[in-house]
BATORTOR-914228 format. One record per residue (C-alpha): residue number from 1; x, y, z; chain; residue in one letter. Coordinates in steps of 0.2 Angstrom, whole numbers, plus 5000, padded with zeros to 4 digits. Layout:
REC  num    xx    yy    zz  chaine  residu
REC  NUM     X     Y     Z       A       A
...
This chain:
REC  num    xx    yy    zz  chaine  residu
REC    1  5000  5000  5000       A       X
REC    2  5005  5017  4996       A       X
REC    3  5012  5028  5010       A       X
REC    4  4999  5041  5006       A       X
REC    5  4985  5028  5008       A       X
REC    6  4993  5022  5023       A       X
REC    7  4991  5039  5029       A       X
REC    8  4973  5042  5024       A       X
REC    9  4968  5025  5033       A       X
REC   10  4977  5028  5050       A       X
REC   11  4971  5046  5051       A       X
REC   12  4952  5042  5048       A       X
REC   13  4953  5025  5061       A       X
REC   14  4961  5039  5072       A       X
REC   15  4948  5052  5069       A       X
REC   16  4932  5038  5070       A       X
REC   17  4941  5033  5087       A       X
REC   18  4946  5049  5096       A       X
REC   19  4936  5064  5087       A       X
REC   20  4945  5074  5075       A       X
REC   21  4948  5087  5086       A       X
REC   22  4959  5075  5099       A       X
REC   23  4971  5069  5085       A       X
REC   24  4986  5080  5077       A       X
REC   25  4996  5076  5065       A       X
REC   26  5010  5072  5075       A       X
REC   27  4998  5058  5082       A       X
REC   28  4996  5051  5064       A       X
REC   29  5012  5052  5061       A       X
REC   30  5016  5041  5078       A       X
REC   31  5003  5029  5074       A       X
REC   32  5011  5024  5059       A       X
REC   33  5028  5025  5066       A       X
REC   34  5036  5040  5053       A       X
REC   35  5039  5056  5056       A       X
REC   36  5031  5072  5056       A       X
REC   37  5041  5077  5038       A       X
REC   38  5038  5062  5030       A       X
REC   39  5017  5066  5034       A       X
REC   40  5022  5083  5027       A       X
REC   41  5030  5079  5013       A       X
REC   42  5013  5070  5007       A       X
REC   43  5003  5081  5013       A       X
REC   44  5003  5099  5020       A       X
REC   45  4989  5100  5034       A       X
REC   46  4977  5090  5045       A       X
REC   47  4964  5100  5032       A       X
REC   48  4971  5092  5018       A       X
REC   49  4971  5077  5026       A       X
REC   50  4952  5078  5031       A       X
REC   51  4947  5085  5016       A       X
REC   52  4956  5070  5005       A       X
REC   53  4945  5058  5018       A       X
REC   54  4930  5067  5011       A       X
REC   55  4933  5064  4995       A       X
REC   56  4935  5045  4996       A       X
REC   57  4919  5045  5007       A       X
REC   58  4908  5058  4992       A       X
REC   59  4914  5045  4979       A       X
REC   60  4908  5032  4988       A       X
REC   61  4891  5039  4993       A       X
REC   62  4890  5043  4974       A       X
REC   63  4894  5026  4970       A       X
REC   64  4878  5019  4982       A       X
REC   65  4866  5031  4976       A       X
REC   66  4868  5028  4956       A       X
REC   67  4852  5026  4954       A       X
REC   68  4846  5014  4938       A       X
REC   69  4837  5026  4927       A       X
REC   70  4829  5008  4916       A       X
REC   71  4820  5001  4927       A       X
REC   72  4807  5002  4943       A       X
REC   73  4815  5000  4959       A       X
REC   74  4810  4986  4974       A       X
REC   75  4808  4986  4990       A       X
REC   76  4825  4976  4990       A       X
REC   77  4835  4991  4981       A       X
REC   78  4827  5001  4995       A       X
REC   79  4836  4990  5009       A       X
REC   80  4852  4991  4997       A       X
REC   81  4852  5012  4998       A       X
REC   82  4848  5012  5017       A       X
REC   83  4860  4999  5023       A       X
REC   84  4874  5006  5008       A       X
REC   85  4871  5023  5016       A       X
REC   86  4871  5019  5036       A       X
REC   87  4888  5008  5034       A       X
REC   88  4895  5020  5024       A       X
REC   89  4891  5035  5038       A       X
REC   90  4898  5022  5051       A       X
REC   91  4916  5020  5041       A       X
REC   92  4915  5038  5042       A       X
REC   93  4907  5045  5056       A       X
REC   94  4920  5056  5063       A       X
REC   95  4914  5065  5048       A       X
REC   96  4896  5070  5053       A       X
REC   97  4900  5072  5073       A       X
REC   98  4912  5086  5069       A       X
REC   99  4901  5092  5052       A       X
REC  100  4899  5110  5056       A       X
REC  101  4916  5112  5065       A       X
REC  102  4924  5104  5049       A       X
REC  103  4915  5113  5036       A       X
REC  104  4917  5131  5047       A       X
REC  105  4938  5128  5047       A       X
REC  106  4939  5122  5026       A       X
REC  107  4931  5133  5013       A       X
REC  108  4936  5118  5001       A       X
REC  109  4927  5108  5012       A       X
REC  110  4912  5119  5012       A       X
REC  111  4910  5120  4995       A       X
REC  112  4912  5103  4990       A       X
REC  113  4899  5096  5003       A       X
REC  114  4886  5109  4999       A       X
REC  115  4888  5102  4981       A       X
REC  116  4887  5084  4988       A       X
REC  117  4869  5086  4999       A       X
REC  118  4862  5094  4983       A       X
REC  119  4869  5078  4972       A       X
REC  120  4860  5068  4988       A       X
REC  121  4843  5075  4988       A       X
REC  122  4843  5074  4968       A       X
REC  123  4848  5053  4971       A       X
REC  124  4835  5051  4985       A       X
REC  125  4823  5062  4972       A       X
REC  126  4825  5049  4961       A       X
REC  127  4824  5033  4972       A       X
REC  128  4805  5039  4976       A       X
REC  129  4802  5041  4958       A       X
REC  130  4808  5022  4956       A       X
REC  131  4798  5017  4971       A       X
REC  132  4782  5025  4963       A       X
REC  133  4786  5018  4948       A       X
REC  134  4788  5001  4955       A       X
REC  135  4772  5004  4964       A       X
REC  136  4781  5002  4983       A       X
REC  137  4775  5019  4986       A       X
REC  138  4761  5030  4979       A       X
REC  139  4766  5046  4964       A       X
REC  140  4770  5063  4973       A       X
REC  141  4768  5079  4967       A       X
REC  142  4787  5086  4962       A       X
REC  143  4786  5097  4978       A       X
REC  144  4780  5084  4990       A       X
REC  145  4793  5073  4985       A       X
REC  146  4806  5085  4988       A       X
REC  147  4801  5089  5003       A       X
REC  148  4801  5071  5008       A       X
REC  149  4821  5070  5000       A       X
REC  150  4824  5084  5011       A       X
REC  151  4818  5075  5028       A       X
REC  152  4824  5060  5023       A       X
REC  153  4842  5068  5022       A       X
REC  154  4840  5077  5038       A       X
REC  155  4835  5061  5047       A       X
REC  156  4851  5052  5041       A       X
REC  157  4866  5068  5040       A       X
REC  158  4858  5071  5061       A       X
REC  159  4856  5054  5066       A       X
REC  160  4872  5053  5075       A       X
REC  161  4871  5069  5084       A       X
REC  162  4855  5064  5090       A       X
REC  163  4863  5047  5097       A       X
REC  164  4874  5057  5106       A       X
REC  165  4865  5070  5115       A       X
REC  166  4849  5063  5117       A       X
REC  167  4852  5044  5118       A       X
REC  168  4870  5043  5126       A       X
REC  169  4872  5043  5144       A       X
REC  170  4890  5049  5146       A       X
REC  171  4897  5062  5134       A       X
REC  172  4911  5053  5127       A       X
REC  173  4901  5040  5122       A       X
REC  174  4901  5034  5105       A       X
REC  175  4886  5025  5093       A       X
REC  176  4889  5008  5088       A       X
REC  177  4883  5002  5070       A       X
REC  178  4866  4993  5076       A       X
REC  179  4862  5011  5085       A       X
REC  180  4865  5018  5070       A       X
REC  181  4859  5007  5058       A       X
REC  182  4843  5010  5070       A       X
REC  183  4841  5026  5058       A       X
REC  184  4833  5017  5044       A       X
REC  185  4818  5013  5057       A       X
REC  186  4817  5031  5056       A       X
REC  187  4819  5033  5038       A       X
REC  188  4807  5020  5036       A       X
REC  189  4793  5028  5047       A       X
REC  190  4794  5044  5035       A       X
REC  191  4789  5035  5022       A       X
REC  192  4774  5024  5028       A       X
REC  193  4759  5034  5023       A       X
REC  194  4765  5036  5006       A       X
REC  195  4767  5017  5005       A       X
REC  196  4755  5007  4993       A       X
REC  197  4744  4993  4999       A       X
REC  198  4753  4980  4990       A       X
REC  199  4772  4984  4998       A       X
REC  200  4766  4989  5013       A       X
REC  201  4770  4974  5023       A       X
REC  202  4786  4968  5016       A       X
REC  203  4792  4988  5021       A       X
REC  204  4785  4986  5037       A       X
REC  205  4794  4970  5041       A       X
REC  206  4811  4978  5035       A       X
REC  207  4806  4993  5046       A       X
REC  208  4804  4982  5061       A       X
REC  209  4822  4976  5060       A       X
REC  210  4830  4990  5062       A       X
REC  211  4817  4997  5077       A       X
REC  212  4829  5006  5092       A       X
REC  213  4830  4998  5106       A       X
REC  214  4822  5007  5123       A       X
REC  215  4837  5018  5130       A       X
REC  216  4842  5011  5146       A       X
REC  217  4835  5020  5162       A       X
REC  218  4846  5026  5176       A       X
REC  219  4839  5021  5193       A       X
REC  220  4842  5035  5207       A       X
C-alpha cells in the first residue's frame, strides 16, 4: 500500500476513534511510526488530510446512490440504499459528529459538501420516483417529493448527533453500528403513509428490524 494511503487509513481509524479534534498530525504520524516530515512531505495539513478523507467517502456515497434510470425499483433496492448509506456513515462517522466544526475551518470543504447534499437530495429524488414507479409507494407531486428528500436527508446527516446528546448517557460516548443502523427505522417511518397497499408489509417487516431499542433507564 501506498504511503499516502497508509496515511489516509490511519488518520480516519484515528479520527472515528478519538474525534478529529483530539488527533494532530504528529499523532498520525506516531501511529504509523514515521515522522512528522515524511506526513508533510505528502501532505501539508490535518485540512488536507480531512478533506482527501471526504473525497473518498463523496465517491463512495456517489457510487451507492447511482440510481438505475431503466427500470422500477424494489423494495429490496430500498434496503440496498439504506443499509449502503448507514455503513458508509459508520466508516466515516467522525465525519458528521464534527460536520459543522469541519466545514466552518475548510472553505474547500464547504464548498464541495454543499455540492454533495444537493447531488443527495437529487439521488433520494430519484429513488422515490423508482419506488412510485415500481408501485412500493404511491406518485407525489414534484414538491412533496422534495420535501420528503429533504427529511429524509435530515434524518440520516443528524442521526448521529441525536445518538449522542439525546440517547447517550455519558458524553464521550460513541454509537455503535446497530444504533445507528437504528436510523433506517426512522427513515422508514417517514415513508409509511405514502406506501402502497401491495408493499406495505414487506416495508413494514424491513422497518421492524431495524426498530431502536428502549434507551436504558438510570435508577436514582
Amino acid at each position: 500500500m501506498k504511503t499516502r494511503d497508509r496515511i489516509l487509513l490511519s488518520a480516519l481509524e484515528l479520527f472515528n476513534e478519538r474525534g478529529e479534534r483530539n488527533v494532530t498530525t504528529n499523532h498520525i504520524a506516531a501511529f504509523l511510526g514515521m515522522s512528522p516530515g515524511n506526513l508533510y512531505y505528502h501532505f501539508r495539513s490535518k485540512s488536507d488530510i480531512i478533506y482527501r478523507i471526504f473525497q473518498e467517502y463523496e465517491k463512495l456515497v456517489d457510487f451507492y446512490l447511482d440510481i438505475p434510470r431503466d427500470r422500477p425499483l424494489t423494495v429490496a433496492d430500498l434496503t440496498f440504499y439504506l443499509e449502503s448509506v448507514f455503513d458508509g456513515f459508520w466508516r466515516y462517522r467522525f465525519f458528521h459528529r464534527d460536520l459543522e466544526f469541519l466545514l466552518d475551518n475548510d472553505a474547500r470543504l464547504r464548498r464541495d459538501y454543499r455540492d454533495f447534499t444537493h447531488r443527495c437530495l437529487n439521488a433520494i429524488n430519484r429513488v422515490f420516483d423508482g419506488l412510485a414507479d415500481g408501485g412500493v409507494i404511491k406518485p407525489q407531486p414534484e414538491e412533496l417529493r422534495a420535501a420528503m428528500s429533504l427529511n429524509v436527508w435530515l434524518v440520516i446527516t443528524n442521526w448521529m448527533a441525536f445518538l449522542k446528546t439525546a440517547e447517550a448517557a455519558e458524553p464521550a460516548r460513541n454509537p455503535t453500528l446497530n444504533q445507528l443502523r437504528q436510523g433506517i427505522y426512522q427513515v422508514l417511518t417517514l415513508e409509511l403513509p405514502y406506501l402502497t397497499a401491495e408493499f406495505r408489509d414487506s416495508v413494514l417487516a424491513l422497518r421492524e428490524k431495524y426498530r431502536p431499542e428502549p434507551p436504558d433507564v438510570e435508577v436514582a
